[in-house]
C-alpha positions as CSV (number, residue, x, y, z in Angstrom):
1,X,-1.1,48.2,38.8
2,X,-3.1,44.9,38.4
3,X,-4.4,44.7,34.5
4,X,-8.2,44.0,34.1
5,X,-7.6,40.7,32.8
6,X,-5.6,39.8,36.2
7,X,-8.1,41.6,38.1
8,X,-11.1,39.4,36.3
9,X,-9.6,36.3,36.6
10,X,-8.6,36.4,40.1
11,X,-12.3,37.3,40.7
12,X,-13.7,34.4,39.4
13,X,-10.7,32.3,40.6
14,X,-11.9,33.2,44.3
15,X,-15.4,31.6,43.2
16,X,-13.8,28.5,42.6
17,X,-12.4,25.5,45.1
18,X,-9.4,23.3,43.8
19,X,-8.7,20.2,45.4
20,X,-11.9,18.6,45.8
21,X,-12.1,16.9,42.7
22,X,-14.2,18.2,40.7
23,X,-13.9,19.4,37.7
24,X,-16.2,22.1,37.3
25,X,-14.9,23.9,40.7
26,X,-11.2,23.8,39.9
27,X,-11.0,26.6,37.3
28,X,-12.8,29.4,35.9
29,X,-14.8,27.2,32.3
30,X,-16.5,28.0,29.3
31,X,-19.9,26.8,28.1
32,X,-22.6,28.3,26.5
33,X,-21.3,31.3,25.1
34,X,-20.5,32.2,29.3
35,X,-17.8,31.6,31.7
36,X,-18.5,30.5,34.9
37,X,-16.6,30.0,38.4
38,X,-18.4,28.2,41.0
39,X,-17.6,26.6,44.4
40,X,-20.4,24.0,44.7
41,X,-22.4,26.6,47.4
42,X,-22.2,29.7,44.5
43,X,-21.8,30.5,41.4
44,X,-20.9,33.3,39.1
45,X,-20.9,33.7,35.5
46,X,-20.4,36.5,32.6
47,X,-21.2,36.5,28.9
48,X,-17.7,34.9,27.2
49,X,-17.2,38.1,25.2
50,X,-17.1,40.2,28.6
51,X,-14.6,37.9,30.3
52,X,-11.1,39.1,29.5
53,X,-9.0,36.2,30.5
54,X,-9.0,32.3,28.8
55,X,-11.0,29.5,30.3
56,X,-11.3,26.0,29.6
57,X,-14.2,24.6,27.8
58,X,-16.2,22.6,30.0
59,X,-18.7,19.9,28.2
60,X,-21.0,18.3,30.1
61,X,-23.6,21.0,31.0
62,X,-23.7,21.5,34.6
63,X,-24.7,25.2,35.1
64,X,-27.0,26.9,32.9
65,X,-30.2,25.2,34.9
66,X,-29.3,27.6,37.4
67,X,-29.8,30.8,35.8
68,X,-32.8,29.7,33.8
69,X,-36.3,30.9,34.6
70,X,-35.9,34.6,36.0
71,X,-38.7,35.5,37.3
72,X,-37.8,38.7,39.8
73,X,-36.3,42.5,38.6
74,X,-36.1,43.8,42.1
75,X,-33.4,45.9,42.9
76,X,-32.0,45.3,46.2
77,X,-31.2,48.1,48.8
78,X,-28.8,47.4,52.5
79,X,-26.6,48.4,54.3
80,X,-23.0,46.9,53.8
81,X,-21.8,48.5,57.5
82,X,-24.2,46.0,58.8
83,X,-23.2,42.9,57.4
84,X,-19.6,43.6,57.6
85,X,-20.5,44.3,62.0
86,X,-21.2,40.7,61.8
87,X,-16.7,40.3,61.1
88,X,-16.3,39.1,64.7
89,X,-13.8,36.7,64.3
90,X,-10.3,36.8,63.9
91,X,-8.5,36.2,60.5
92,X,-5.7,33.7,59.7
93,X,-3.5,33.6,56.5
94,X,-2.6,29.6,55.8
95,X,1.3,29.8,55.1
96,X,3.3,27.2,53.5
97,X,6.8,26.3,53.5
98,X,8.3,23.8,51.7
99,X,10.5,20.8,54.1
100,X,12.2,17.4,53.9
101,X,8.6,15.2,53.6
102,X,8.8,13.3,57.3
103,X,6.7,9.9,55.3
104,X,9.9,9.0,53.0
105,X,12.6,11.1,54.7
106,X,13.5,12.7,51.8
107,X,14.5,10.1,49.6
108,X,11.3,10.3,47.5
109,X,10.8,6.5,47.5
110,X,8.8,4.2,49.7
111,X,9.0,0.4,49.9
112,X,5.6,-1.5,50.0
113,X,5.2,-4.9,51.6
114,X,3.0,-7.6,51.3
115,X,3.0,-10.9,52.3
116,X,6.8,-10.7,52.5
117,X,7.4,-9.5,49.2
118,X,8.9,-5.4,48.6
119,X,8.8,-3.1,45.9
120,X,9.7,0.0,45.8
121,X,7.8,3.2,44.7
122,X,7.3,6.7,44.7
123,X,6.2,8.2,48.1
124,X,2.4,8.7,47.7
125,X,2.9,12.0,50.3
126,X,5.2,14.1,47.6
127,X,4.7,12.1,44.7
128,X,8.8,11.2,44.6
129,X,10.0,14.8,45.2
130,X,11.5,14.0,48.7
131,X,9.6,17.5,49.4
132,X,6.3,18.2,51.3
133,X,4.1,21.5,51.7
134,X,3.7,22.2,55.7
135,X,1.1,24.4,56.4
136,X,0.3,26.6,59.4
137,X,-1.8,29.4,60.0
138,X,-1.0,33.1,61.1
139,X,-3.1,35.5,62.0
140,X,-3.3,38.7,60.2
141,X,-4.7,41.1,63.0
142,X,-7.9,41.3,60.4
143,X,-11.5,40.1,61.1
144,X,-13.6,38.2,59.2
145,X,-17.0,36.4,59.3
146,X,-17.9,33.6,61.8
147,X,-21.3,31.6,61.2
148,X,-24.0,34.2,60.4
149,X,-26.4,35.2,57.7
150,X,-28.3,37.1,55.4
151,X,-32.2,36.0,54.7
152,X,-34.2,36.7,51.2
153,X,-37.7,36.1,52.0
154,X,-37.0,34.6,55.0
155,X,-35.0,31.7,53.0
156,X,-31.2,32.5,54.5
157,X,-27.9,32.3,52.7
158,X,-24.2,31.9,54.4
159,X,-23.1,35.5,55.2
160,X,-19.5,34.8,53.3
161,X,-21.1,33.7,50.4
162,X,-23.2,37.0,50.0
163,X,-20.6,39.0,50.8
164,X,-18.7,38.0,47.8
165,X,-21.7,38.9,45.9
166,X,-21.3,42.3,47.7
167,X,-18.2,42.4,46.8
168,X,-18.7,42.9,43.1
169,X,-19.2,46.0,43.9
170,X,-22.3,46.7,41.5
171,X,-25.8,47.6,42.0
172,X,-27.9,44.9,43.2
173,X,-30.8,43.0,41.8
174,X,-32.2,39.8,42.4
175,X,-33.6,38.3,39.3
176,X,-34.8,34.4,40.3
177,X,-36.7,33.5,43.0
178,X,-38.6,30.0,42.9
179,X,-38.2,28.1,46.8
180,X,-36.4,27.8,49.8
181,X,-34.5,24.9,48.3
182,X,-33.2,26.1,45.4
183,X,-30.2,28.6,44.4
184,X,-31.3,32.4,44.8
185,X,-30.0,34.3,42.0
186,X,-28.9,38.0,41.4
187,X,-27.3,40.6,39.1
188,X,-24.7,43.0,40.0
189,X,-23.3,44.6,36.6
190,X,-22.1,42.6,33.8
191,X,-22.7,39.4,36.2
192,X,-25.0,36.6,37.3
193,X,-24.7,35.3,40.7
194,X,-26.6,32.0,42.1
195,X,-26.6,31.6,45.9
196,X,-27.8,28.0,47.4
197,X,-28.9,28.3,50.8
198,X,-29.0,26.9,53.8
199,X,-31.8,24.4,55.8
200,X,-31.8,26.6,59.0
201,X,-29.9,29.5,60.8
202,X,-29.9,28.0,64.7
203,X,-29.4,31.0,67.1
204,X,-26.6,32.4,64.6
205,X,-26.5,36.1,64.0
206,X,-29.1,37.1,60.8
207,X,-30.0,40.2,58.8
208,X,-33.2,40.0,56.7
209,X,-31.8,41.8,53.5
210,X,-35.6,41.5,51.6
């Protein structure tokens, strides 16, 4: 059985997206007596003292600005069989399997040339391990959401990024409110939740939640 701490930290892991650089979206990171997790598109924080696992200190303030200025207490009432109707497309798991990289053959080394002169150097694929990650995709006989979403005050959010807010599983509330430009935020327990949303919804699938 998965401890709290686990439990927590995977949460606010799955706010987060690695491998774009960023600092701030890598890990789960203290500031301001919080610790948040965000993905660039939402964000999620709790009070430090509520968060069970460690998180780096993060310190140039990047986040607070979001939360700041509630102006809303209005709890928020839906139906959850709706939005999860809109799971109309099929699910894939991305596998990975370790091989022989195919850039350096294996060997872990490339040469460089220039101008007729050679050095060699570790292969910029797998960083001199002679191994690369393949990745493929299976499905998993799941669905799962395809382009569609969710409006608040006719301002509309991605449906996948509400639905992680959904799946806090906490009584609802939305708390800031200021323009159709700028992140929508909401409670749900012990955490705060800012959505940024999107310029338009085309003929996608949408469900006016308030």
């Amino acid at each position: 059985m998965e401890t709290k701490e686990i439990t927590q930290e995977k949460l606010f892991q799955s706010f987060c997206a690695p491998g774009i650089f960023r600092e701030y979206t890598e890990a789960p990171f203290e500031q301001n007596g919080y610790v948040y997790a965000t993905n660039g598109h939402i964000i999620i924080r709790t009070p430090k003292d509520l968060y069970c696992s460690q998180a780096a200190t993060l310190e140039k303030p990047i986040s607070s600005f979001v939360f700041d200025g509630a102006n809303k207490s209005i709890a928020i009432d839906f139906n959850v069989s709706e939005i999860e109707a809109l799971k109309t497309e099929p699910e894939y798991r991305v596998l990975k399997k370790s091989q022989e990289c195919g850039t350096c053959e294996g060997f872990g080394e490339v040469t460089w040339e220039f101008e007729h002169h050679e050095r060699e150097d570790d292969c910029p694929v797998c960083y001199g391990s002679g191994i690369a990650e393949a990745e493929h995709k299976e499905l998993t006989g799941n669905t799962t959401f395809g382009t569609a979403y969710v409006t608040i005050y006719d301002t509309p959010l991605d449906v996948k990024l509400f639905y992680k807010l959904v799946q806090l599983n906490e009584p609802i509330a939305l708390i800031k409110y200021t323009s159709k430009t700028q992140a929508i935020v909401f409670k749900a327990g012990q955490y705060d939740v800012g959505i940024m949303p999107v310029s338009s919804t085309g003929d996608y699938p949408v469900i006016k939640i308030l």
